[in-house]
C-alpha positions as CSV (number, residue, x, y, z in Angstrom):
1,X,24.4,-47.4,48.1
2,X,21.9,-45.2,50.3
3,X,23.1,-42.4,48.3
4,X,22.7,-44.1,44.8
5,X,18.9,-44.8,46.1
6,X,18.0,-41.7,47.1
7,X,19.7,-39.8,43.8
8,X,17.6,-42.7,41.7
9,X,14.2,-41.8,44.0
10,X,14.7,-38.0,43.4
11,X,15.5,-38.2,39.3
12,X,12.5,-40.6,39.0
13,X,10.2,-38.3,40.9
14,X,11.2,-35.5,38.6
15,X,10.7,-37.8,35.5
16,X,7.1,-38.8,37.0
17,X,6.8,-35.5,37.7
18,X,7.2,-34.1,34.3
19,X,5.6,-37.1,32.2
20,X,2.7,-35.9,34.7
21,X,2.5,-32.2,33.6
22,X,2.7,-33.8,29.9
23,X,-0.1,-35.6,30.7
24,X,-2.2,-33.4,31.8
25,X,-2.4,-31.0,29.0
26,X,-4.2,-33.1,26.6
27,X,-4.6,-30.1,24.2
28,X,-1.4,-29.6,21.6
29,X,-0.4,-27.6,19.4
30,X,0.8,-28.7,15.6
31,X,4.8,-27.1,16.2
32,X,6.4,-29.7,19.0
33,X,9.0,-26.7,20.0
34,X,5.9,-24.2,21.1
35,X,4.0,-27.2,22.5
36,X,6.6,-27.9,24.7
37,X,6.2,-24.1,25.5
38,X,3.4,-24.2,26.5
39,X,3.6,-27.2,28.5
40,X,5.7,-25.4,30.7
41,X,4.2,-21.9,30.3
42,X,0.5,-22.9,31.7
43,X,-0.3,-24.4,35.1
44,X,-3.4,-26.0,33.2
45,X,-5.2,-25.2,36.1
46,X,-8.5,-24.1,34.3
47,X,-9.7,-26.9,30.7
48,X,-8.2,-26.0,27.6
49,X,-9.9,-26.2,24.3
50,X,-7.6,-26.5,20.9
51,X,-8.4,-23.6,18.2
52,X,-10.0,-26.2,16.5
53,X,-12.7,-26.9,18.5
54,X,-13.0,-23.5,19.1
55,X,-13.8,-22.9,15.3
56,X,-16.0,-25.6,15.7
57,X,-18.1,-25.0,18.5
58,X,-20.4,-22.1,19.7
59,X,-18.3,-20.1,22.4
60,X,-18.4,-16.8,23.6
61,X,-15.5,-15.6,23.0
62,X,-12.9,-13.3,25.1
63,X,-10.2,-11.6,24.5
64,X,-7.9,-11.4,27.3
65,X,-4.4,-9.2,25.7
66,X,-4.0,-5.4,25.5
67,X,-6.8,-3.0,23.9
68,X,-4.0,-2.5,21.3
69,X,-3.4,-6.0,20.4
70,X,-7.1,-6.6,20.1
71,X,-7.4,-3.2,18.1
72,X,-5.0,-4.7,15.1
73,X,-6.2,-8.1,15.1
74,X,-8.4,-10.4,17.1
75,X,-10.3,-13.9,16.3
76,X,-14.2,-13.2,14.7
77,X,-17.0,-12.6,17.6
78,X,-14.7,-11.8,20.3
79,X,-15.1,-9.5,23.3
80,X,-12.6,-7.5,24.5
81,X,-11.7,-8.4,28.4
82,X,-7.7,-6.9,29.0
83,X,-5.3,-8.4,31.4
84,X,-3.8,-6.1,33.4
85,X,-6.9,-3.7,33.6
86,X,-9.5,-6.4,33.8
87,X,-12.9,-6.1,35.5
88,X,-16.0,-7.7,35.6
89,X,-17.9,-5.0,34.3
90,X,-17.0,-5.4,30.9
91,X,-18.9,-9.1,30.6
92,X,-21.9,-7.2,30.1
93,X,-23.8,-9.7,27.5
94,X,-22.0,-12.7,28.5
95,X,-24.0,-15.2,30.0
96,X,-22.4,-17.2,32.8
97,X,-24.4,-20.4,32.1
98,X,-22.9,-20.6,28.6
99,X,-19.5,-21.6,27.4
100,X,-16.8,-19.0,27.5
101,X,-13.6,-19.7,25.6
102,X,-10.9,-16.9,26.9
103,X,-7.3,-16.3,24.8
104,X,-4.5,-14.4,24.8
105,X,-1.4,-14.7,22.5
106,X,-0.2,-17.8,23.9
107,X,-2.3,-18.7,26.6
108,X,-0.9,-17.9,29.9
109,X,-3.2,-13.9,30.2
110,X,-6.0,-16.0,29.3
111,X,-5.9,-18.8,31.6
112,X,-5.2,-16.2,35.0
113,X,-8.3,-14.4,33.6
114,X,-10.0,-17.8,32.7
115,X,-9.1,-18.6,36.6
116,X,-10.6,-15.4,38.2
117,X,-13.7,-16.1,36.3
118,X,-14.5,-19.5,37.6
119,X,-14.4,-18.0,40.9
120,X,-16.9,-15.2,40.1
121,X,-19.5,-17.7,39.0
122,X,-18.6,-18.6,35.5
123,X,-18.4,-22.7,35.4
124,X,-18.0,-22.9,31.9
125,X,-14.8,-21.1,30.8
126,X,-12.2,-23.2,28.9
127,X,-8.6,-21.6,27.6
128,X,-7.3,-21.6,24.2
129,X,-4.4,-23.3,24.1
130,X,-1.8,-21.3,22.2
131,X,-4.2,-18.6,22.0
132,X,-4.0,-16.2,18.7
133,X,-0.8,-17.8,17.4
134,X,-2.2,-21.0,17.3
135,X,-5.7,-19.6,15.9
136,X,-3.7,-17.5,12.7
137,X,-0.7,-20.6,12.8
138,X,-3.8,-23.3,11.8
139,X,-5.2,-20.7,9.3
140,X,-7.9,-19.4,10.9
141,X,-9.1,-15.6,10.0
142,X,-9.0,-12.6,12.0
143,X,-10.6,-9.4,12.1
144,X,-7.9,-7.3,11.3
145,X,-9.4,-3.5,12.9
146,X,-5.9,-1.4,12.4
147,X,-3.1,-2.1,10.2
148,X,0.5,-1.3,11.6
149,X,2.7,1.0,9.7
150,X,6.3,-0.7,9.3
C-alpha cells in the first residue's frame, strides 16, 4: 500500500508538473504537433509574444539565427543579432527603453539571446514563439535578400 502511495504521489507530480509547463506558455502555435514542440523546446523563461501580435505591434525587431539564414530570408525591419557570435555591439540603434521582440527559427536561439539581454539592461524583450516558421506558416512576408540554388 505505501508503495501504491508513493508510485500515485510521484505520477501526479509529473502530471502537475507537465499541465504546469503547459500552462505557462500561454502563446500557441496553429499546428498542435509543433506546439507541443515547443512546449518542451523553450524553458519560457523570458514572455513570448505570438507572430500575430508581432505583426501587429511596433517592435524592434532581432534576428537571432546565422548571418546566412538571415541573408536568404528574414521578417521586414529586422536586425541582424547571431547566436553563436552574438555581442552587444551590434544593438547599435536599439533603444533599451523600447520593446524588443527577438526570433530565431523556432524559438529556442532567440529566447537564450532574449535572456542575456534582460540582464544587460533591456526590460522589454519578448520572444517569438515559433519564430520564422510560425511568422511564414501564418502567412506573413519576408524579405527574401538571396535566393538558394537547388
Amino acid at each position: 500500500m505505501r508503495y501504491l502511495l508513493i508510485v500515485g504521489l510521484i505520477v501526479l507530480g509529473v502530471v502537475l508538473f507537465l499541465w504546469g509547463r503547459s500552462l505557462h506558455a500561454s502563446t500557441h502555435v496553429n499546428d498542435k504537433a509543433y506546439d507541443i514542440l515547443l512546449s518542451t523546446l523553450l524553458s519560457h523563461s523570458v514572455p513570448e509574444i505570438s507572430v500575430d501580435r508581432l505583426a501587429a505591434e511596433p517592435f524592434q525587431i532581432l534576428d537571432a539565427r546565422t548571418a546566412r539564414e538571415f541573408e536568404v530570408s528574414h521578417i521586414p525591419g529586422a536586425t541582424w543579432v547571431g547566436f553563436e557570435d552574438f555581442s552587444l555591439d551590434r544593438l547599435t540603434g536599439i533603444d533599451p527603453k523600447k520593446p524588443v521582440a527577438i526570433y530565431c527559427s523556432v524559438g529556442y536561439r532567440s529566447e537564450r539571446i532574449a535572456e542575456q539581454l534582460h540582464r544587460h539592461g533591456y526590460p522589454n524583450v519578448v520572444n517569438v514563439y515559433g519564430g520564422i516558421f510560425e511568422w511564414v506558416n501564418t502567412g506573413h512576408a519576408v524579405v527574401e535578400v538571396l535566393s538558394i540554388g537547388v
